[in-house]
N, C-alpha and C positions, 0 to 999 in steps of 0.2 A: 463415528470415532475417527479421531483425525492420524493417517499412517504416515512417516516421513519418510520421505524420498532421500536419498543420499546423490544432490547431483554436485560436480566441481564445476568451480567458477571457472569463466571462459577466460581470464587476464587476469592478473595480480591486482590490477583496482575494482574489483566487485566483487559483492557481498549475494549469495541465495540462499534463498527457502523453499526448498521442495516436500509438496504434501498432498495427501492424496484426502479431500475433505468427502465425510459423507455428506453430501446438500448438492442439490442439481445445481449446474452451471446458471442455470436462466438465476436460480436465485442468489447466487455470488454475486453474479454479474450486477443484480438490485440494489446488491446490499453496499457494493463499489460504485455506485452511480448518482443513485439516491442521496439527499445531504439528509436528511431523518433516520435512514437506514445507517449512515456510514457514523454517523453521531453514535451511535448505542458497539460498537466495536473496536475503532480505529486506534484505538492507543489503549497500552495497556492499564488495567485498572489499578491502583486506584484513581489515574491519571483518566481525565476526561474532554473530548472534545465539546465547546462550548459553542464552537459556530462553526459551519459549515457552508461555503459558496461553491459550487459548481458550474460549470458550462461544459456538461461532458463531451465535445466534438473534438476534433483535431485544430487545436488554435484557440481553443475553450481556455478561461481562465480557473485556478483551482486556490479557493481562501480558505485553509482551516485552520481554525484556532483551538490550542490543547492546553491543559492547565491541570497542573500536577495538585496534590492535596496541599502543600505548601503555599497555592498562589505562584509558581510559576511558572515557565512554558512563554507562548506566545501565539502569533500568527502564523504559520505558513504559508508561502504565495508560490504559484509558480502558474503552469502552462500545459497543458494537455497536448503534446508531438504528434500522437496518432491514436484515434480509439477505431477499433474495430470489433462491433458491438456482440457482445456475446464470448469475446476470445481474446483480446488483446487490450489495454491501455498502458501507453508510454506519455510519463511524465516528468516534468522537470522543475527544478526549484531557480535554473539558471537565470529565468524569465518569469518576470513578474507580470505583465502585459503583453500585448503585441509586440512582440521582440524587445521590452524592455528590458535590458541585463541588470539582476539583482545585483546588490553588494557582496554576498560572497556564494556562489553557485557552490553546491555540495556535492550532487546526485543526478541521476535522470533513474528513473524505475522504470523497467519492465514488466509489469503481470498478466500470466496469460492463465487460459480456461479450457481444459480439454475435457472431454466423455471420460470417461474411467468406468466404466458399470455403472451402478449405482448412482457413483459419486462421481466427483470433479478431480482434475491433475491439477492441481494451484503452485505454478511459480511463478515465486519472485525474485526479480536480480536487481541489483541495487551498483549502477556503475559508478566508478567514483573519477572527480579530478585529477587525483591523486591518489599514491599509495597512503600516505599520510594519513587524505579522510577519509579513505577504508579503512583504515587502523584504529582511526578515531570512533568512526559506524562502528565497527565490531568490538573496541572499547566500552562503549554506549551503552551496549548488551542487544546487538541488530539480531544474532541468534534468538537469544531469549524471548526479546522483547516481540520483533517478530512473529516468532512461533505461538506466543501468549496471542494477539492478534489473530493468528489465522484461527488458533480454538475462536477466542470470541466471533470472530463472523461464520466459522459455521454454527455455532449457537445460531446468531441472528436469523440464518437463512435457516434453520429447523424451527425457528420463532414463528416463520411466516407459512409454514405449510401447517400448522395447526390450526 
């Protein structure tokens, strides 16, 4: 059962979710790595991702594509900063390629993975350009939508220990 953590953001342009997931890190860690795994969580339902590309290293490229009941959604492109496997990935929408700067950078995300007993410490922090596209991220419903999220991937990662 997933407990929330109450942490504050470190600057006025970022958005987090702090949560204490039952499901071992090694399996978060899968379920964030994996494009089969991260397909079956990553956006909330009834919205569904439809592709998923990955290169998860540091400089790895990151394709997922999400499509709402309606038909719409899109691609997302960006860039993997830093992964350090098992506890950390930093990602960015700013770069679509090897240093290639998207048309409009939104975010870079931090998620990281700690011991907690049992379970895992899962945050996320969501830094923004601007105060703006924070406002716009927490418009969005990045709480909500978020939180829905981290339920469904600890589903996932209790999917795979059965």
């Amino acid at each position: 059962m997933t407990t929330i953590i109450d942490i504050t953001p470190e600057e006025e342009r970022e958005l987090v979710l702090g949560r204490i997931l039952a499901a071992p890190r090694a399996l978060l860690w899968r379920c964030w790595t994996e494009p089969a795994l991260l397909k079956r969580w990553f956006c909330p339902a009834p919205w569904q991702v439809t592709e998923a590309e990955m290169e998860v290293r540091t400089g790895g490229r990151s394709r997922i594509t999400m499509r709402g009941p309606n038909g719409e959604g899109g691609p997302m492109e960006g860039l993997y900063l830093e992964v350090v496997p098992g506890e950390r990935l930093v990602f960015t929408d700013a770069f679509t390629a090897a240093w290639k700067p998207s048309a409009k950078p939104f975010m870079v995300a931090t998620v990281t993975f700690e011991d907690a007993g049992a379970g895992t410490r899962y945050i996320a922090r969501c830094g923004h350009w601007s105060v703006e596209d924070r406002q716009r991220h927490e418009t969005m419903g990045f709480h909500e939508g978020w939180g829905k999220v981290a339920e469904q991937l600890e589903a996932t990662a209790h999917s795979l220990q059965e």
